[in-house]
Backbone as ProteinMPNN parsed JSONL, in Angstrom:
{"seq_chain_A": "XXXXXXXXXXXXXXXXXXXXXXXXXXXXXXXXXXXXXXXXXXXXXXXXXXXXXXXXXXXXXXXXXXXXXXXXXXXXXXXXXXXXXXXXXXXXXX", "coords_chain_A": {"N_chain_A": [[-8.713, -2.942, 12.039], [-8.477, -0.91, 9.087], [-7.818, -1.524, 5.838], [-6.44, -0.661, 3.107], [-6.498, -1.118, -0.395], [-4.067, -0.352, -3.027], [-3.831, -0.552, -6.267], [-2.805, 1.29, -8.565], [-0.558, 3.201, -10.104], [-0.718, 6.037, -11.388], [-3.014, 8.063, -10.043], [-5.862, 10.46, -10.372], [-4.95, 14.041, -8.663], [-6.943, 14.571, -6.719], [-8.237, 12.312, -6.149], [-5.311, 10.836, -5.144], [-4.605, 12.681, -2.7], [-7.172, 12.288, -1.139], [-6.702, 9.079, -0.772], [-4.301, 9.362, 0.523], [-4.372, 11.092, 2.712], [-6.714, 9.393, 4.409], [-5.825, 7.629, 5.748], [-4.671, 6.58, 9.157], [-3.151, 5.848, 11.879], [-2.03, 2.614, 12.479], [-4.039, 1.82, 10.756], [-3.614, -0.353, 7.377], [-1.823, -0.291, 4.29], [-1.834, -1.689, 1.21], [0.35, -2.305, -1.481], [-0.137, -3.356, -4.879], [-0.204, -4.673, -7.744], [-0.201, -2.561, -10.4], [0.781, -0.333, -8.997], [2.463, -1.144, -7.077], [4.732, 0.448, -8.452], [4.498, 3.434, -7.133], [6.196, 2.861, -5.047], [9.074, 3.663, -5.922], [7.801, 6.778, -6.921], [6.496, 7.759, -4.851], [8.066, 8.081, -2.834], [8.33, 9.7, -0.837], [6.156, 10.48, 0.408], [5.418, 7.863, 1.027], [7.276, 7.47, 3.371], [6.149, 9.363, 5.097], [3.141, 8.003, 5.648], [4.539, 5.815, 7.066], [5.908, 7.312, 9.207], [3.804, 7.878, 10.284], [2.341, 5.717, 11.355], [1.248, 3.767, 9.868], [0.251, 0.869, 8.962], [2.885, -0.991, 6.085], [2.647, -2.571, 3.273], [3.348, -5.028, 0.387], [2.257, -6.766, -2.525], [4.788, -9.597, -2.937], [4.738, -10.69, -5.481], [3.865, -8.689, -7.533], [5.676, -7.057, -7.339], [7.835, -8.312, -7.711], [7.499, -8.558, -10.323], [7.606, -6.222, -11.176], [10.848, -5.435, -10.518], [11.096, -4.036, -7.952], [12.388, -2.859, -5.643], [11.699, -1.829, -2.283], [12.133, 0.329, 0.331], [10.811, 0.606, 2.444], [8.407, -1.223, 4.672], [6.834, -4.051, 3.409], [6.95, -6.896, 1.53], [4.554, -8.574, 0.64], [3.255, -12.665, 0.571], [0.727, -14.351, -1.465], [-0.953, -15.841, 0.136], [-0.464, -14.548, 2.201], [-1.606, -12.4, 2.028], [-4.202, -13.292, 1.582], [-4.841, -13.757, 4.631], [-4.361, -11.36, 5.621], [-6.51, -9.783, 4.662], [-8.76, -11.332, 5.911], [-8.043, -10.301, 9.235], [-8.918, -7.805, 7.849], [-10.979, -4.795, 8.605], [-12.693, -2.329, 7.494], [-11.845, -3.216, 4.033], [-10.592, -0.994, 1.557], [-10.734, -0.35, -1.813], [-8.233, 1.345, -4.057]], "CA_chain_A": [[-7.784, -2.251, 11.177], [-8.69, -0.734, 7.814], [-7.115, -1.935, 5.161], [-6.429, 0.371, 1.778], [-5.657, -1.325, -1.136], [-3.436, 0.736, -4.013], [-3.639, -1.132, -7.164], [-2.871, 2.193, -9.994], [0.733, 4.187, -10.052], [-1.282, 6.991, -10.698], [-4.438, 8.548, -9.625], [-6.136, 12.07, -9.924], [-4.586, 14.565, -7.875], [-7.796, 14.846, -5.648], [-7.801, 10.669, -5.679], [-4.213, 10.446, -4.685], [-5.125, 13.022, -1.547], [-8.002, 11.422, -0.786], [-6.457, 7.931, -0.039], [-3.239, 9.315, 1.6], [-5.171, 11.736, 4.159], [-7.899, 8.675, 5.222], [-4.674, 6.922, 6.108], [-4.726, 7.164, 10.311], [-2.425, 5.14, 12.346], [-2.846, 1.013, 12.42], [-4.224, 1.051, 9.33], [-2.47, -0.882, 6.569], [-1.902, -0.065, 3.247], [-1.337, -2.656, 0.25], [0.373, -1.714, -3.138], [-0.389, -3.963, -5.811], [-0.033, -4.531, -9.28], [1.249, -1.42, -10.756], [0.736, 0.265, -7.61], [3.65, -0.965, -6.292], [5.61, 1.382, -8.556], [4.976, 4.261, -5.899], [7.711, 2.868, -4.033], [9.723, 5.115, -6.655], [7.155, 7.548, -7.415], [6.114, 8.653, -3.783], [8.812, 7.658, -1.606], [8.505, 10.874, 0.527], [4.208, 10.567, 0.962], [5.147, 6.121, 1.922], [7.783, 7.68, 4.501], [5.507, 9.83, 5.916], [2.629, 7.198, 5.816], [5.065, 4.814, 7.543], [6.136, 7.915, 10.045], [2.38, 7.967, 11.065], [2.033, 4.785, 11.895], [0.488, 2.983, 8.69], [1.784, -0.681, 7.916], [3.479, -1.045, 4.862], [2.789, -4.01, 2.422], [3.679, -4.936, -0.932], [2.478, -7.511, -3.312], [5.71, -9.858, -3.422], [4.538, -11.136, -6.911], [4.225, -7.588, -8.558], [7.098, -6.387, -6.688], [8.959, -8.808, -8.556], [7.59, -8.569, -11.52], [8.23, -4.677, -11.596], [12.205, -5.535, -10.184], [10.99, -3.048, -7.48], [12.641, -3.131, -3.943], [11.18, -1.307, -1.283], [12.958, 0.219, 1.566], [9.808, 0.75, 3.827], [7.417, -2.063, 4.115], [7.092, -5.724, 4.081], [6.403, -7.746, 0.626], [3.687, -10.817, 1.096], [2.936, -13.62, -0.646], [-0.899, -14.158, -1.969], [-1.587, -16.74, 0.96], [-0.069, -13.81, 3.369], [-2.747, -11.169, 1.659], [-5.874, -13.308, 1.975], [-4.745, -13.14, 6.021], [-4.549, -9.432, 6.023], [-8.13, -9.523, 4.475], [-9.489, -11.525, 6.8], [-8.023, -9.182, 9.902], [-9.19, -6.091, 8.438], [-12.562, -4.285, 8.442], [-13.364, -2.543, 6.333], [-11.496, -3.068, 2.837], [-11.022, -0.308, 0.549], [-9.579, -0.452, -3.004], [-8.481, 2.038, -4.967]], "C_chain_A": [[-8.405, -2.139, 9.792], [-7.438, -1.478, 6.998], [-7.344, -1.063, 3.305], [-5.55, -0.439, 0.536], [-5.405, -0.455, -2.582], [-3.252, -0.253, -5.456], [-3.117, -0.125, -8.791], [-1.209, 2.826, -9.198], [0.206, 5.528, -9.91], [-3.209, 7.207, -10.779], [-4.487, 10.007, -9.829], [-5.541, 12.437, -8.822], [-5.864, 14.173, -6.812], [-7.809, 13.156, -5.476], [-7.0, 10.303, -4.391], [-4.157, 10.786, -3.112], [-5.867, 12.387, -0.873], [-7.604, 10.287, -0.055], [-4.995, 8.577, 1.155], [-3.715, 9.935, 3.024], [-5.896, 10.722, 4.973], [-6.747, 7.951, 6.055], [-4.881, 6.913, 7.607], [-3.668, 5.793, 10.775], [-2.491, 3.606, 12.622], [-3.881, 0.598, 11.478], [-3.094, 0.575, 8.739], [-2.792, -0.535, 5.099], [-0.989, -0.967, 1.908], [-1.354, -2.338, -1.218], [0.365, -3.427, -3.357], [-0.693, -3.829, -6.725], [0.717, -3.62, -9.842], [0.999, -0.345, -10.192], [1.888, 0.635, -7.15], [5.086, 0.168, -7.079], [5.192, 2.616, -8.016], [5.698, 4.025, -4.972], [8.963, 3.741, -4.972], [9.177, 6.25, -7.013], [6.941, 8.55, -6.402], [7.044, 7.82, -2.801], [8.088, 9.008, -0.145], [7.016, 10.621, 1.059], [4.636, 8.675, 1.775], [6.363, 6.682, 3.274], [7.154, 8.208, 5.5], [4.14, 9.038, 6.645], [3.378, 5.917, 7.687], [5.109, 5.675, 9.205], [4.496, 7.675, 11.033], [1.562, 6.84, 11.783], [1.115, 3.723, 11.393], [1.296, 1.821, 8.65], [1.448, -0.729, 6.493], [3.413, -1.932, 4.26], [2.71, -3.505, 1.338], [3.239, -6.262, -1.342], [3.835, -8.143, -3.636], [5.77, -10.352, -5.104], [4.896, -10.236, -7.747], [5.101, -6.847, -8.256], [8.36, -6.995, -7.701], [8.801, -8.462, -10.346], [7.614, -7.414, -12.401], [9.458, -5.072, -11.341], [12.154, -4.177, -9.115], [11.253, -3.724, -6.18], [12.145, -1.981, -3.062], [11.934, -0.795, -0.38], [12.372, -0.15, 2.706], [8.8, -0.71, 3.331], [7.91, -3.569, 3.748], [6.469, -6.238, 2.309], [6.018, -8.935, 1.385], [3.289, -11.495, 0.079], [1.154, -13.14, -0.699], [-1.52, -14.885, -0.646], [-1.543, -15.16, 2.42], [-1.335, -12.378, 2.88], [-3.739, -11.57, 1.552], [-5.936, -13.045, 3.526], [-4.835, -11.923, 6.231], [-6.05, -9.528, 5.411], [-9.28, -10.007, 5.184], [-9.342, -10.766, 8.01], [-8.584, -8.006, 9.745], [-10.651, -5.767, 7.768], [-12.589, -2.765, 8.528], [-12.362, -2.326, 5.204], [-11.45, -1.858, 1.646], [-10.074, -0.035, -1.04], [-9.639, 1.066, -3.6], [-8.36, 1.944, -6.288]], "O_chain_A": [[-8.855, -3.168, 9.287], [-6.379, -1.881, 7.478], [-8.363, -1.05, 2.614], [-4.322, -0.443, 0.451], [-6.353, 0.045, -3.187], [-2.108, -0.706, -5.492], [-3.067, -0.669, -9.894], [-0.923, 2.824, -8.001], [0.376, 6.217, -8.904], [-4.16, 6.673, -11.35], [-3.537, 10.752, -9.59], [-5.417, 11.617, -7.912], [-5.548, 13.3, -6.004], [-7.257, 12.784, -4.44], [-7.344, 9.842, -3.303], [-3.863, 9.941, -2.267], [-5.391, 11.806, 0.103], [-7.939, 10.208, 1.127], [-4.838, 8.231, 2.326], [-3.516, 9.447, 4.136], [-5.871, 10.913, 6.189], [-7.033, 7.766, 7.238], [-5.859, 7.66, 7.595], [-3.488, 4.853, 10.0], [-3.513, 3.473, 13.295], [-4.44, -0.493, 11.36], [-1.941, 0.778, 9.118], [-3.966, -0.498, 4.732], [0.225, -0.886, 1.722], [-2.304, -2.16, -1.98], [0.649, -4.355, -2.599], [-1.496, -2.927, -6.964], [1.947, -3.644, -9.894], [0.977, 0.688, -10.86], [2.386, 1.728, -6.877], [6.091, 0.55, -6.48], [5.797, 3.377, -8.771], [5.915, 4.831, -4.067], [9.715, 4.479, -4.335], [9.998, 7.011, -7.525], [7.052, 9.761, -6.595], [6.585, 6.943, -2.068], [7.61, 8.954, 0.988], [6.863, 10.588, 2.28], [4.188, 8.347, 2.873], [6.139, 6.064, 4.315], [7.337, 7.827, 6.656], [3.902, 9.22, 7.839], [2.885, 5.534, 8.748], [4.627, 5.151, 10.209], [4.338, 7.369, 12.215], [0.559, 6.918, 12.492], [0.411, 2.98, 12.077], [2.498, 1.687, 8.421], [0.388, -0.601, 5.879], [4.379, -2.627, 4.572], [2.34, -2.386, 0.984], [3.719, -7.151, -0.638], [4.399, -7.549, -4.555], [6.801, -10.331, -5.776], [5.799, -10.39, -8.57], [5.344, -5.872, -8.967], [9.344, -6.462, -8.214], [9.628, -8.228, -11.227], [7.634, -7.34, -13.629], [9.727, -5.351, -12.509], [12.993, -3.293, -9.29], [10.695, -4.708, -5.694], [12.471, -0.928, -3.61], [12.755, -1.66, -0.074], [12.812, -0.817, 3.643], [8.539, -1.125, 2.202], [9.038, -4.06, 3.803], [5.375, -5.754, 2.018], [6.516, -9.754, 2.157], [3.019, -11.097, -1.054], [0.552, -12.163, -0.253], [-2.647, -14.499, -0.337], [-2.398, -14.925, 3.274], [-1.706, -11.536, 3.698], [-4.628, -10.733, 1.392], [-6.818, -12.291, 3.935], [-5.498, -11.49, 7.174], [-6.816, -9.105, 6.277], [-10.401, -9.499, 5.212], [-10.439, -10.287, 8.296], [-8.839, -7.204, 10.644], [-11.23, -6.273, 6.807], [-12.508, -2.13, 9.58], [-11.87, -1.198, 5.251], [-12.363, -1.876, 0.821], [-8.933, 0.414, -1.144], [-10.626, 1.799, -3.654], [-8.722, 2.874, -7.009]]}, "name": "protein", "num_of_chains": 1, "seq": "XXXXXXXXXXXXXXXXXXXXXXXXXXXXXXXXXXXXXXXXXXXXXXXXXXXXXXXXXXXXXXXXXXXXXXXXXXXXXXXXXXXXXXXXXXXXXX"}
């Protein structure tokens, strides 16, 4: 499983494309920091993500420390996001 991590709110248009298209099904995709505010920003692109068969994680730390709830998607702790880094190959930040 790839693993995509989202650490910016925003990105260049051609960026933002970029990561949502590589997206393919059983990958996972991890907001963090002030990332996770695209759970208000792009709801409709993380529904469709989710529709396609992407898992959904969230930084529970910066989740909180935006006051940002999620509908889609799973907040993890830090111990629960070095495990997803060891499962997945290959890592990619944005």
């Amino acid at each position: 499983m790839k693993l995509y991590q989202i650490n910016q709110s925003l990105y260049p248009v051609t960026v933002e494309q970029d990561w949502l298209n590589t997206l393919q099904q059983g990958d996972a995709v991890l907001f963090m920091e002030s990332g996770v505010l695209k759970v208000q920003q792009c709801r409709a692109q993380i529904e469709l993500l989710d529709e396609r068969g992407v898992l959904i994680f969230y930084r529970q730390s910066d989740l909180d420390s935006y006051a940002v709830k999620p509908l889609i998607g799973h907040g993890i702790s830090d111990q629960e996001w070095v495990e997803l880094t060891t499962r997945s190959h290959p890592i990619v930040s944005w």
